[in-house]
KOLZA-980318 format. One line per 2 residues: number of its first residue (from 1); for each residue x, y, z of C-alpha. Coordinates in pm, 1 decimal. Each point is the difference from the previous one (the first is absolute). Example, Ala and Ser with C-alpha at 12.3 -4.5 7.8 and 13.67 -1.06 7.14 Angstrom:
1> 1230.0:-450.0:780.0; 137.0:344.0:-66.0
This chain:
1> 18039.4:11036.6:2106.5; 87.7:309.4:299.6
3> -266.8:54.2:259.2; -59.0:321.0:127.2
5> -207.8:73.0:266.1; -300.9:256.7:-51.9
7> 35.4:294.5:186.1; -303.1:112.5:9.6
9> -59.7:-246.4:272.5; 287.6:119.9:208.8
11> -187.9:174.2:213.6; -274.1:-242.0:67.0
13> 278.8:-273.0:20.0; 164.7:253.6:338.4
15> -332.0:22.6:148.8; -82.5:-382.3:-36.0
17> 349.4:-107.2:153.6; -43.7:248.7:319.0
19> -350.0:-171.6:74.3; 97.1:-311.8:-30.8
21> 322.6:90.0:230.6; -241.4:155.4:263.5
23> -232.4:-244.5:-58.7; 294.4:-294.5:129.3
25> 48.9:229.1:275.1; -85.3:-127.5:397.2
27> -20.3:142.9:330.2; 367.3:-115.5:77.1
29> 139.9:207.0:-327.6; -210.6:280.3:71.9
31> 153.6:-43.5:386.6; 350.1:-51.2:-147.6
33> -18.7:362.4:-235.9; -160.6:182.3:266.1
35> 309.9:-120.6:275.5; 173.1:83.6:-309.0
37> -96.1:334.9:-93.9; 50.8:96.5:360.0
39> 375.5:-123.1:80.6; 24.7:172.6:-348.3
41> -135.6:348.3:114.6; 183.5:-116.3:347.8
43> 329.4:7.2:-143.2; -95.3:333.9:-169.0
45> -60.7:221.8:232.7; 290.5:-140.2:204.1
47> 258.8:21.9:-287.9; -106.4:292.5:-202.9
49> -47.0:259.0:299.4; 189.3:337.0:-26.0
51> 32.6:318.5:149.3; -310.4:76.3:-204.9
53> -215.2:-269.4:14.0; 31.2:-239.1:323.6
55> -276.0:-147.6:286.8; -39.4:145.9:351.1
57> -137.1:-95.4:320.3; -318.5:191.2:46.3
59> 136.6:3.4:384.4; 327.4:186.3:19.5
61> 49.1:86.7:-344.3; 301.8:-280.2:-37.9
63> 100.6:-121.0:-364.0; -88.0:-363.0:-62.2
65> 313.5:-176.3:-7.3; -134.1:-380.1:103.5
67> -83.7:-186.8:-302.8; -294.8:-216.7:207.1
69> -155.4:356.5:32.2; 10.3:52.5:-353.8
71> -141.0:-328.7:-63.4; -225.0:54.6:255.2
73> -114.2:342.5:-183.0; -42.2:-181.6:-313.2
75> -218.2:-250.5:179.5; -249.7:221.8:138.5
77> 6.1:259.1:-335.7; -61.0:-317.3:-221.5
79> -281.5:-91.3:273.7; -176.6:346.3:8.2
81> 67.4:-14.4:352.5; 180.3:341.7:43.3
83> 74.3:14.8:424.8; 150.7:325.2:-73.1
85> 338.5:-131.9:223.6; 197.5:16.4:-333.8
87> 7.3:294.9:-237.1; 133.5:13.4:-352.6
89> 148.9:335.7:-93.2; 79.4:149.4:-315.8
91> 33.4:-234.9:-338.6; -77.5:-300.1:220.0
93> -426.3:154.3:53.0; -0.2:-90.2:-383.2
95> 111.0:-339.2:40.8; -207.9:-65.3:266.4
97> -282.9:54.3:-220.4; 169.6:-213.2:-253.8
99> -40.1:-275.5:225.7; -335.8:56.6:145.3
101> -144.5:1.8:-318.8; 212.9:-378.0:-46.3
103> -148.7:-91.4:311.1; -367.6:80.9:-104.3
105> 15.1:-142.0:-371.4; 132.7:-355.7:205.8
107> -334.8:37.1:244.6; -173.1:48.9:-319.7
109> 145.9:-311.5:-139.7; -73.6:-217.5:334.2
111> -368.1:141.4:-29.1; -44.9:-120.8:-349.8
113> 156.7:-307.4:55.8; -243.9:-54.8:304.3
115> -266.2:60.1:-253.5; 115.5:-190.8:-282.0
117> 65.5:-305.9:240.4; -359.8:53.5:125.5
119> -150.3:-13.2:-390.8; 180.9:-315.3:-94.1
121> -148.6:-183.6:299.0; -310.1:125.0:-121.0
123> 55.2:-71.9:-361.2; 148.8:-322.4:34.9
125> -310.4:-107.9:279.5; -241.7:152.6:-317.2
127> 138.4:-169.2:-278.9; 22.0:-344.6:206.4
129> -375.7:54.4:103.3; -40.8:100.4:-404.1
131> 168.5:-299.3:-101.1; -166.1:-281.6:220.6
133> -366.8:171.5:-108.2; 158.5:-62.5:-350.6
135> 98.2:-359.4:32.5; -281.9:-80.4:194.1
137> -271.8:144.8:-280.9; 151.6:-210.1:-247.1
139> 0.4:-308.8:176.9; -328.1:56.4:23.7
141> -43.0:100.8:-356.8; 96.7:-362.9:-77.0
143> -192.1:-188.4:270.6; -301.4:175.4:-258.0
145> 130.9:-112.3:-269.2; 34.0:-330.9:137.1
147> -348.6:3.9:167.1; -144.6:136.0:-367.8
149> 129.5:-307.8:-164.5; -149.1:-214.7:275.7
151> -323.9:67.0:-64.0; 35.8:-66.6:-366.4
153> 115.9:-332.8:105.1; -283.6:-54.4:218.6
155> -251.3:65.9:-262.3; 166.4:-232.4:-262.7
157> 4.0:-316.1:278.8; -373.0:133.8:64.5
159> -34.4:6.8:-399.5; -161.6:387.6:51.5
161> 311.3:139.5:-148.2; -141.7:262.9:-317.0
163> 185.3:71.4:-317.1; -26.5:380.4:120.2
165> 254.2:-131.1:277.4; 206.4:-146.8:-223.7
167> 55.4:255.4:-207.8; 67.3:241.3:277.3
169> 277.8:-193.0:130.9; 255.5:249.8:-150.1
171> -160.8:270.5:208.7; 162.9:-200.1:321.7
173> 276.2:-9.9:-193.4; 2.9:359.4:-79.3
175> -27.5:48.5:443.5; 302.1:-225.5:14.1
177> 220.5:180.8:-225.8; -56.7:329.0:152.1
179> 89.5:-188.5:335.4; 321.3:-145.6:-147.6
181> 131.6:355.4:-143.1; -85.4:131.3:320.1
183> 247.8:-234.9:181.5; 234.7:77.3:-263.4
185> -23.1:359.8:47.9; 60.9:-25.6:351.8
187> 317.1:-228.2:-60.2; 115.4:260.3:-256.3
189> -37.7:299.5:254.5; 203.1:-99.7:214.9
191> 285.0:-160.6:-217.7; 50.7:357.2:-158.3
193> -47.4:235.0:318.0; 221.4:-268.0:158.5
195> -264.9:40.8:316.0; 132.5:-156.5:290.0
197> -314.6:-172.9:49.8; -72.7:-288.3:-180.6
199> -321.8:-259.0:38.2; 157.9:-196.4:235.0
201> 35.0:-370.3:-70.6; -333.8:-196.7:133.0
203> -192.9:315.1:-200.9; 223.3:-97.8:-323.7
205> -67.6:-372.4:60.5; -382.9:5.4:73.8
207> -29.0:239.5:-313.5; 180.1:-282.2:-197.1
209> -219.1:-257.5:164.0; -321.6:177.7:-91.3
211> 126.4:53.6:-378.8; 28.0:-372.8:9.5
213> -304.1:-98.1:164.3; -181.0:260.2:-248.3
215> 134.7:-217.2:-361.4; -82.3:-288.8:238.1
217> -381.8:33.4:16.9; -3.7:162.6:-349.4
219> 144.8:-320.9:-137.3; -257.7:-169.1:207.1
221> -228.2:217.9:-174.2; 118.3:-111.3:-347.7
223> -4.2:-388.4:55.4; -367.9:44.5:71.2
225> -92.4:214.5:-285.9; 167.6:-284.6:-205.3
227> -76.7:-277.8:160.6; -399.9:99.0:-50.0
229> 147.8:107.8:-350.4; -151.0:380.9:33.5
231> 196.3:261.3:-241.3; 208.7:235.9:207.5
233> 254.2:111.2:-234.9; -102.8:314.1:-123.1
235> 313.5:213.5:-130.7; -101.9:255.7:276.8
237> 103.6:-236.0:278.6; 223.2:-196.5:-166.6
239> 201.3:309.1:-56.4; -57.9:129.9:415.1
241> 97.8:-282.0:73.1; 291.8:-2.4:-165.5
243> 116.0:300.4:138.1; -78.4:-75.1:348.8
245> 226.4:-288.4:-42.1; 314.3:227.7:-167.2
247> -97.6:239.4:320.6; 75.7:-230.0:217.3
249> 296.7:-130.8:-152.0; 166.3:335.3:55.5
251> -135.3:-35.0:329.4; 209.3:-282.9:100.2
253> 267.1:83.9:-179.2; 21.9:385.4:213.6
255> -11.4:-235.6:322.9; 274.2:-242.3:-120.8
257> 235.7:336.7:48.0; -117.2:89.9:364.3
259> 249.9:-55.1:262.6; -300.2:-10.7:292.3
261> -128.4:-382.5:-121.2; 231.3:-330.3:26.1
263> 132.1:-162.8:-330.7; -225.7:-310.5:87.4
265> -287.7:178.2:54.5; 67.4:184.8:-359.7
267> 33.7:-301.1:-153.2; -296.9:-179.3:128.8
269> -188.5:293.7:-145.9; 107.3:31.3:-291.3
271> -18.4:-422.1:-32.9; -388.6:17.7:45.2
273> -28.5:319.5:-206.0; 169.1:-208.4:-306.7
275> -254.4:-268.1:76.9; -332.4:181.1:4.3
277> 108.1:224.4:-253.1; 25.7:-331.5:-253.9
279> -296.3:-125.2:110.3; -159.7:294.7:-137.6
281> 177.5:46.9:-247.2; -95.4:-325.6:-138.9
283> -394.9:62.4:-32.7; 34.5:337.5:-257.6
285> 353.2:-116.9:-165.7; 4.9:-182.9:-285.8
287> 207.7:-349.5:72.1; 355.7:-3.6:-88.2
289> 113.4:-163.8:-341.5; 264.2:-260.9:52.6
């Protein structure tokens, strides 16, 4: 089946190629047309000149015959600079302008790429401030979490532990799972704006560790409850549970693609994810039929 291109979008298709062609633009290709532009008009006024149109010495009224002068015209009409030594006559008053208005629209172009260098210092200095905030509050967001289940397990070994407790369980759950699609949000953000910062490797692994660490003490949690045999499988929290464990699955399977973490270090997570993630597993499933 033919493909034909829309177009409707022909226009927006122009104006998206020229920005992104500026946008690649540096100070040594905006140096380069500018040198350009001038040889250009240079060579102009040097080749083109007639009896009606030519450059004179403001001085004695001599045609301009040297073409370093004419360059040298160019140089200082591109520049605004206008020492009044070398005057175009006739057609050559309209070029002149020509190029002046060249040589602003390129001092334009230096300003705004000034500026725009100036704003991604800035943006890239905000979002990496934005970002460490970010990891940081949900480390923390599972030290709580952590910390929560704690206490349960200190009131079970103290035997103060209340059914009310128990049942709430899938409410730390519930904290959990909003931390784990948080992390996957930010993961996802950057993978489609292809941002050019990432969380850098010891904020990936930590992360990873703390994921760990938080099935860890939950399935400390869990041998207690059934050790002292007290009901804790309510669908509720079977079912949060549950999640949080497919969560996190998609967790380690994101940072098994990231380039910024060693194979062995992948591998060791994902190793002691497959472990815990049994263990658990084991309390809610129902046993395998052989």
């Amino acid at each position: 089946m033919k493909r034909f291109i829309n177009l409707d979008n022909l226009e927006e298709i122009k104006k998206r190629s020229i920005s992104n062609w500026y946008d690649q633009l540096n100070f040594v290709n905006i140096l380069m047309i500018w040198i350009v532009i001038i040889l250009l008009f240079g060579f102009v006024y040097y080749l083109t000149q007639g009896s009606g149109f030519y450059l004179i010495y403001s001085d004695n009224k001599n045609h301009v015959e040297d073409i370093s002068d004419s360059i040298y015209f160019s140089f200082i009409t591109a520049t605004s600079t206008g020492f009044g030594d070398v005057i175009p006559k006739g057609s050559f008053k309209i070029i002149a302008i020509v190029e002046v208005i060249f040589g602003l629209m390129l001092l334009a172009f230096v300003t705004s790429k000034l500026v725009s260098i100036k704003q991604d210092v800035i943006l890239s200095e905000m979002y990496e401030i934005s970002l460490s905030e970010r990891v940081n509050r949900l480390r923390s967001s599972l030290l709580l979490f952590r910390q929560n289940i704690n206490r349960a397990i200190t009131s079970i070994e103290d035997g103060k532990i209340r059914k009310r407790e128990i049942n709430e369980l899938y409410i730390y759950l519930g904290a959990f799972d909003d931390t784990l699609n948080e992390i996957l949000k930010l993961i996802d953000k950057q993978e489609k704006n292809n941002e050019s910062k990432y969380i850098d490797a010891l904020n990936t692994e930590l992360i990873a560790h703390s994921i760990l660490q938080s099935f860890e003490k939950f399935n400390e949690l869990i041998m207690l409850l059934e050790q002292n045999k007290l009901e804790w499988k309510r669908d509720i929290t079977v079912n949060q549970l549950n999640k949080c464990l497919n969560l996190s699955k998609v967790f380690f399977d994101k940072i098994s693609n990231l380039k910024n973490l060693p194979d062995r270090t992948i591998h060791d997570l994902n190793g002691q994810y497959a472990c815990i993630s049994e263990m658990i597993r084991k309390w809610f499933l129902p046993p395998k039929i052989v």
